[in-house]
Structures are given as C-alpha cells and as structure tokens.
VMD Tcl script that draws the C-alpha trace (Angstrom):
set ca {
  {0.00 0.00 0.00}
  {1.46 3.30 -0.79}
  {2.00 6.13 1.88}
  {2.43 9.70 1.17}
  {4.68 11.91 2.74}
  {4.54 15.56 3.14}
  {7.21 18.24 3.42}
  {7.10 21.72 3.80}
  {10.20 23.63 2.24}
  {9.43 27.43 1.07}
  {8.29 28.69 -1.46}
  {11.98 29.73 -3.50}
  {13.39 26.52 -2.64}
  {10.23 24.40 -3.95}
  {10.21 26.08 -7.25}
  {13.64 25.69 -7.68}
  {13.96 22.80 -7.29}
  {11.03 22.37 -9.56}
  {12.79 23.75 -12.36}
  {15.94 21.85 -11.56}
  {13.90 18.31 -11.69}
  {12.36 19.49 -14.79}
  {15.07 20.45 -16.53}
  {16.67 16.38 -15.73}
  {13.24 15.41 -17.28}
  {11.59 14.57 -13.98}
  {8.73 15.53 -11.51}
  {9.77 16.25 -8.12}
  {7.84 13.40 -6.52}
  {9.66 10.90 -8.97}
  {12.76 12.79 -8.22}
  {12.55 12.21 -4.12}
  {11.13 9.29 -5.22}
  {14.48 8.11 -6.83}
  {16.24 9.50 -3.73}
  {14.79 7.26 -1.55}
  {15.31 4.20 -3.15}
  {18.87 5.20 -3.85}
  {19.08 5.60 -0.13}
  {18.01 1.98 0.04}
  {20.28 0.44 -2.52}
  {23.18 2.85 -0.69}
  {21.75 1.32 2.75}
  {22.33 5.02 3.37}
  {22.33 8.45 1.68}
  {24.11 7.90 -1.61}
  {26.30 9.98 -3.56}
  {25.46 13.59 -5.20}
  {23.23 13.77 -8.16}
  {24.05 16.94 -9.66}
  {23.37 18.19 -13.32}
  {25.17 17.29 -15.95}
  {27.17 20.09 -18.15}
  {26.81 19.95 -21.74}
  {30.13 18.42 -22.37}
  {29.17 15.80 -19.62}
  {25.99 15.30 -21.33}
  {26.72 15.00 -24.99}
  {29.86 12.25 -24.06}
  {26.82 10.20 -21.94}
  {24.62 10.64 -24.48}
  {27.38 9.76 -27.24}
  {28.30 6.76 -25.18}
  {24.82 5.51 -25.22}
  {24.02 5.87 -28.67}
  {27.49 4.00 -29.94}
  {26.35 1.47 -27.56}
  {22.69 0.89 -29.05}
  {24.16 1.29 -32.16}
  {26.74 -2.11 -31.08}
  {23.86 -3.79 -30.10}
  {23.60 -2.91 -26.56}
  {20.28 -3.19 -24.81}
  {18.22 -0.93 -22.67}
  {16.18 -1.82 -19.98}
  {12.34 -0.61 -20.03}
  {11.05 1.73 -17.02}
  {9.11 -1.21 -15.74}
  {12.36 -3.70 -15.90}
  {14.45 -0.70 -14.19}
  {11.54 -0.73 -11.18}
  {11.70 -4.37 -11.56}
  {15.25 -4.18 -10.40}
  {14.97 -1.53 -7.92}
  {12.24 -2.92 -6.23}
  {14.08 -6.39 -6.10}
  {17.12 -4.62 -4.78}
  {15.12 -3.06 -1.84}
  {13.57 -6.67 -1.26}
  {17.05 -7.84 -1.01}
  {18.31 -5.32 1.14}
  {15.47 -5.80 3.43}
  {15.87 -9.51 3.43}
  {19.86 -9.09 4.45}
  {18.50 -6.61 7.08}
  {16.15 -9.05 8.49}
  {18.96 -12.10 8.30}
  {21.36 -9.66 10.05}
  {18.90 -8.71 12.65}
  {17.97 -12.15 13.73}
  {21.49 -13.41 13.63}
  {22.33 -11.25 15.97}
  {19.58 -11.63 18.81}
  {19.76 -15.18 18.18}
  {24.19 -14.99 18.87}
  {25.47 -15.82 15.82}
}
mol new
graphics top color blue
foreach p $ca { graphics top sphere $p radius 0.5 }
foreach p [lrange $ca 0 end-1] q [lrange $ca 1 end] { graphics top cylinder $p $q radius 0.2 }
display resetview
C-alpha cells in the first residue's frame, strides 16, 4: 500500500527545485522518489546527483548511442523498477537475516 509523505520547504526553494527536476526530465515526486530508493540500494544516503554540463551530457549521451548502435540493450522503465524494487527486497531480506542473527548470537 502506498504512503504519502509531506514536506514543507518554502516557497523559493520548492520552485527551484522544480525547475531543476524538470530540466533532468523529472517531476519532483519521482525525483525524491528516486532519492529514496537510492538511499536503500546505498543502505544510506548515496552519492550527489548533480546536473550534468553539456560536455558531460553530450559524451553520456554519445556513449549511449554507440552502444545501441553495437547492439547494446536498454532496460524498459518497468524492468528498471523491476530491479529496484528487487534490490530493496534484497536489502530488506539481508537486514532481516542480520537482525535475527544477531539476537539469536550468531
């Protein structure tokens, strides 16, 4: 069952961050979404995401298309939640393993 969370930020900071997600092609809720399960695959708060300059960008994006072009394949946005949502299972299973290992004194 999903849960909602609310935060209050002000108003300068909310819209720019706003038109920081949007320019990365993203909402904000899919953006803190993405945080949070990075948080889980990092078992803690993971590494900066910052924007990309254009040099940074067209390299990626040159990189990617070479790739495709060699035969490379993509994953779909469902396979990528797929994965992420396995990765939290897994991390929540090692959690659990690690948790009773240790009140049980192994």
């Amino acid at each position: 069952m999903a849960k909602t969370i609310q935060v209050r930020v002000d108003e300068h900071l909310k819209n720019s961050v706003d038109e920081l997600f949007s320019s990365l092609g993203l909402d904000t809720s899919t953006a803190i979404r993405m945080f949070l399960v990075a948080c889980m695959e990092a078992d803690g708060i993971p590494v900066a995401v910052r924007k990309e300059s254009w040099e940074e960008r067209n390299e990626r994006l040159a990189a990617a298309e070479a790739y495709r072009k060699a035969g490379g394949k993509y994953l779909t946005a469902e396979e990528s939640l797929a994965n992420m949502r396995a990765a939290m299972e897994r991390g929540r299973a090692a959690r659990n393993e690690a948790h009773w290992s240790v009140a049980d004194g192994a």
